[in-house]
N, C-alpha and C positions, 0 to 999 in steps of 0.2 A: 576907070571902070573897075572896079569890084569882081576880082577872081575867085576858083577856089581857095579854099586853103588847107596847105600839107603843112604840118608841121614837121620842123627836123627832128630826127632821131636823138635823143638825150639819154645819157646817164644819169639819171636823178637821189643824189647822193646829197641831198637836202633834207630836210623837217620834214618834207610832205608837200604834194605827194609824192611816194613811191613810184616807183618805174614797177608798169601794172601785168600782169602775169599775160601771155598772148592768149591762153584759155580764158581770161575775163574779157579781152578786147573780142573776143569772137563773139562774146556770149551777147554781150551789148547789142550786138547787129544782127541778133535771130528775131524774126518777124514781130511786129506789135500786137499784141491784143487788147481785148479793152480790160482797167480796170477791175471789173465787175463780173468778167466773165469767168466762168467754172474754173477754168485749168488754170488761170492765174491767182484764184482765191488757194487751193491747191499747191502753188506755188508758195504763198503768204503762209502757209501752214508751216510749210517747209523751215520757209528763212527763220520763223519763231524759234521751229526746233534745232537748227543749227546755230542760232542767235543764244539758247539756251545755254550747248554746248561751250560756244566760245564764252561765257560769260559767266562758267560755271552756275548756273543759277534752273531753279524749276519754278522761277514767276513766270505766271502769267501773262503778266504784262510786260512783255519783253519783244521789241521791234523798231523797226528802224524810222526814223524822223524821215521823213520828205525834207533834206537840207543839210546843211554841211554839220561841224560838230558843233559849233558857235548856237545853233537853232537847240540841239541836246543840252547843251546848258541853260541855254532861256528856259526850255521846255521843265526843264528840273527845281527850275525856280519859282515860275511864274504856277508852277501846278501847289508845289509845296509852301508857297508865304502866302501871306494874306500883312496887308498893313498894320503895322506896330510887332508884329513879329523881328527875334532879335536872333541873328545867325552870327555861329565864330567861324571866319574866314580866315583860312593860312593861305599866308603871301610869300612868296620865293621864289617870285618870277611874275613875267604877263601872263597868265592864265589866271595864278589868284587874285589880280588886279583885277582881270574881267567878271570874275564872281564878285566881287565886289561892287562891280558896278551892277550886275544884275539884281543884289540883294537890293541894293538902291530904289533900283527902277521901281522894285515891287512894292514901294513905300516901308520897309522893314529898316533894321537896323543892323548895318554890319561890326561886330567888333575884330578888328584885325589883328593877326598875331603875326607878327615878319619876323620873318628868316631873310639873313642874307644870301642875294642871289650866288646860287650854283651851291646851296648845302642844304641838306632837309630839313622838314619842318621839325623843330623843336620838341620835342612829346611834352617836355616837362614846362614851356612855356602855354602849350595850346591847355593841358592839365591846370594850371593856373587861369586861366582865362574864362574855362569855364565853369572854376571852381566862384569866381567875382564875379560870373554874369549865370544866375542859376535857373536865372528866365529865358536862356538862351533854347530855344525848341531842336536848332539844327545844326550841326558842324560840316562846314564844308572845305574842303583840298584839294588837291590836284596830286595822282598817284606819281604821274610820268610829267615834270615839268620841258614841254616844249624848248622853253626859250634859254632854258641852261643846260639842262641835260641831265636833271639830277632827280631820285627815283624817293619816294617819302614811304613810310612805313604804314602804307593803307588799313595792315591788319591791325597796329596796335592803337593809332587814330583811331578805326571805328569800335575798338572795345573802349575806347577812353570815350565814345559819344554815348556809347551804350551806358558806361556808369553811371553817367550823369545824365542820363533820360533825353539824350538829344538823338536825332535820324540825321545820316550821315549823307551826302550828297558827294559825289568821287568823280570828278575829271580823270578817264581813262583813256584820254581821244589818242596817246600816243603808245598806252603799255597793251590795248587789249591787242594780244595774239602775239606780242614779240617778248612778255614779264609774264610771271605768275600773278593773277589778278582769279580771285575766290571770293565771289559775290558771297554766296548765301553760305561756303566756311567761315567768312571774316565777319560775317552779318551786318555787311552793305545796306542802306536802303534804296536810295537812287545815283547808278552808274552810267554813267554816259559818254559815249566815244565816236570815232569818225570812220571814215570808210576808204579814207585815202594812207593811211599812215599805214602799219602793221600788217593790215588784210591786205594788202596792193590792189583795192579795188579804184576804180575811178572815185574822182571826190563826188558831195552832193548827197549823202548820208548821215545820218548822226544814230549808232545803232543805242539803245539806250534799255533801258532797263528796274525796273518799281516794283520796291520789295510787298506781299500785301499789307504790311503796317502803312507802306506809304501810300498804297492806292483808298487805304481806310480813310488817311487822313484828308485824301485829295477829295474823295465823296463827301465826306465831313465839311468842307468847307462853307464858310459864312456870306462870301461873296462868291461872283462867277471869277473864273480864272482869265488877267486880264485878256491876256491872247486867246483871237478864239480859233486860231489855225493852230494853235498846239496845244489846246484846250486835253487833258486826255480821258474826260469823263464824254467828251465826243469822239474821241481817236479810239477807246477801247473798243464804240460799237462797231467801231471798220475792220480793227485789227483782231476781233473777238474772235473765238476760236469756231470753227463750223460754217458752213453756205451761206448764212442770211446773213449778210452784215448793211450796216444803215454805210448809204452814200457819205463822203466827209470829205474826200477833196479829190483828186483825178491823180493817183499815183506814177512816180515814176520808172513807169514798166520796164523799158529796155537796162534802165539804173540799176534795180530788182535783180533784173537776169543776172547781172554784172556781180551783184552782192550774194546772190544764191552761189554762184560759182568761184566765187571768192572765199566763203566759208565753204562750201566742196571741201577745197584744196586743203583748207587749214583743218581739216578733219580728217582728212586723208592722213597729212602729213602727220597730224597727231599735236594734241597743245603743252605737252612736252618735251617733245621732239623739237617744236618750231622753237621757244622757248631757251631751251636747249643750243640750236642752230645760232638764235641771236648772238647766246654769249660766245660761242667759239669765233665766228668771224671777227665779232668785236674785239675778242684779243689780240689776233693777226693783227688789226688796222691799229692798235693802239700799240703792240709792240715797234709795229713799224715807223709807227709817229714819234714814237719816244726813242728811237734808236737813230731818229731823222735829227730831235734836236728841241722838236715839239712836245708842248706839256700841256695835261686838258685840265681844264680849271675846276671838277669834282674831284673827290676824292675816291680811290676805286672803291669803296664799300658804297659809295652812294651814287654809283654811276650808272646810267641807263644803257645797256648793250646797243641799245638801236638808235642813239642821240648823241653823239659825240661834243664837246662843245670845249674847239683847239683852240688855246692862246695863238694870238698873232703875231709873229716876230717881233722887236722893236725894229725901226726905219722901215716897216712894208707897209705900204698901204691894203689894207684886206681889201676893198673895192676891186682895186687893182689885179690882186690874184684871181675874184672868183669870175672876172670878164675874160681875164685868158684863160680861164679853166672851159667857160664855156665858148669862147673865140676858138682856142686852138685845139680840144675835147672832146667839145660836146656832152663836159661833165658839167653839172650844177650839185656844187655844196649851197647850202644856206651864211644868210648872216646873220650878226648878234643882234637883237633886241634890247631897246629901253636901254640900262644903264650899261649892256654887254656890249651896245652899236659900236661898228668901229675895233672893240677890241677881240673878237673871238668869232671864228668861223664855226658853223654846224652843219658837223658830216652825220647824217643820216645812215644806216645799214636796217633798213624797215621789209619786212616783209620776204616779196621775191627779188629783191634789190639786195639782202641780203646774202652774198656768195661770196666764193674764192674769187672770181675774175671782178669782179667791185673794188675788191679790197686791193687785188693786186695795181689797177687800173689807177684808183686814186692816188697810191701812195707814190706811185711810178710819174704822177701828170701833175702833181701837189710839190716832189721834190725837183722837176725841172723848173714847173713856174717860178718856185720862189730863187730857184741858181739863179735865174735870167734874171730875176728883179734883185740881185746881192744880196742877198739875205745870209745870215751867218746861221748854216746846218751843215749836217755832216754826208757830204752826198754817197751815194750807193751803200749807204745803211740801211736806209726803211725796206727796199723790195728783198734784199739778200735776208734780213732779219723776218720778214712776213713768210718768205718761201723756205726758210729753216722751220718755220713753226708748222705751215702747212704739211711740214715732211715728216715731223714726229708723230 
């Protein structure tokens, strides 16, 4: 028979998501309203303007997807292609993989430009690319690659889309609130990110963002947009600004609450201040990792503060460590991805997961697991070397 269910208590020092601030877990469990009702349209007002905030940006159309960040990326595609349309797609990890397959889905044409995984995209190859393809309409990349950890140069990408008369489409799902990310400085058109990474909100968000040349073109289009749940020439009449908004699908309220009080914080706290915060801990943990014995496969100039992504010893099994991490813990790192599977672990520092007691926590449960599994490091270096840095 089928019981409640408590989940145990984690440290989540993974990709995502975040280990979630207790002001958002409260906010979740304040009473439901409906939809449609006054004080929750009100509400919606809200998230816009704090959604503006964190996204640097004074569009419009700026709000959060009903669904994870995977739906913001569809939503960004399936609004801006139309069949026979040709997009330049940077690859350097699974996320420009999955734009790639979205470009697909929407009948267009992707041409790919790969970087090897864990180093950024090329400027002078994607420059090429779409110097030979000048019918390309859109350039699309991934700021913050998840799956390696490595951070691409969003601003100079979208002036290299601008010269060549393409709209730029930016997977943010992992930098917005923990990296400098300048929509409408960098002259972004459509950015799109999650709710679980950076903001330490619950997952089940995708907050996203269309600059008005993109919402121009989305009106413009020649066919309907396949998806009609993420349709946004139906989304803008819900998310439009003022009382009267046309019905589109039954939002998720209590998730809302969760997302409003997750940008709160990060407005509180200041978005460079939070920014700021990323990189300081990220230091601790990576002096500590490297004074353990461990080496993270970016290079620091291209490294994500809130994504770590550690080479795994030779003779360890990674499997092996991240089940006693969470066996004996209660911590979960992540692991590698696609061609990374196997060899590199991903330590997370996202959001309010991001602190002194994280970083000391891991580095202290990271260098006994691997003693006990013989691993060749240099023990009682990482915590003395993290607690030396926290003390200058």
């Amino acid at each position: 028979m089928a019981t409640a269910f408590y989940p145990p208590l984690r440290t989540l020092l993974g990709p995502g998501p975040s280990d979630v601030n207790p002001r958002i877990l409260a906010a979740i469990g304040r009473p439901t309203i409906g939809h449609l009702d006054p004080e929750f349209i009100l509400l919606m007002d809200e998230i816009k303007l704090l959604l503006q905030y964190a996204f640097k940006t004074s569009n419009p159309l700026t709000l959060p997807i009903s669904a994870p960040g995977s739906a913001g990326m569809e939503a960004a595609f399936v609004n801006l292609l139309e069949r026979g349309d040709k997009v330049i797609v940077c690859q350097n990890g699974v996320f420009g993989g999955r734009m790639k397959e979205n470009v697909e889905r929407c009948g267009a044409t992707a041409v790919v430009v790969s970087d090897e995984w864990g180093t950024a995209t090329n400027l002078n190859k994607v420059e090429d690319a779409l110097k030979q393809h000048p019918d390309a309409s859109v350039l699309a990349f991934v700021h913050a690659e998840t799956s390696t950890g490595v951070r691409s140069d969003a601003r100079a990408l979208a002036a290299l889309a601008t010269q060549y008369g393409c709209m730029s489409v930016v997977d943010a799902v992992t930098s917005l609130g923990g990296i400098e990310l300048d929509t409408d400085g960098w002259g972004l058109d459509v950015v799109y990110s999650g709710s679980q990474k950076c903001l330490s909100c619950v997952p089940g968000l995708s907050p996203i963002t269309f600059s008005p040349k993109a919402v121009e073109r989305i009106r413009q289009r020649r066919t309907k947009v396949q998806s009609w749940f993420l349709d946004m020439n139906l989304i803008m009449d819900y998310w439009g600004a003022g009382s009267r908004r046309s019905y589109h699908h039954t939002a998720p309220v209590n998730t809302l609450y969760a997302l409003h009080e997750a940008l709160l914080i990060l407005q509180e706290e200041g978005l460079e201040e939070s920014w700021r915060r990323h990189v300081y801990h990220h230091e601790a943990l990576v002096l500590g990792l490297e004074s353990m014995g461990l080496r993270l496969i970016v290079a620091p100039h291209s490294r994500l503060p809130q994504l770590n992504a550690v080479c795994v010893p030779g003779g360890i099994e990674e499997a092996a460590v991240r089940a006693a991490l969470l066996k004996n813990y209660s911590l979960e790192i992540g692991a590698g991805l696609g061609s990374l599977a196997g060899k590199v672990w991903r330590i997370g520092l996202m959001g309010f997961a991001c602190q002194q007691r994280n970083v000391m926590i891991c580095l202290s449960a990271l260098e006994e697991t691997l003693l006990s599994l013989g691993a060749d490091i240099h023990p009682g270096k990482a915590s003395q070397a993290a607690a030396q840095y926290y003390r200058s």
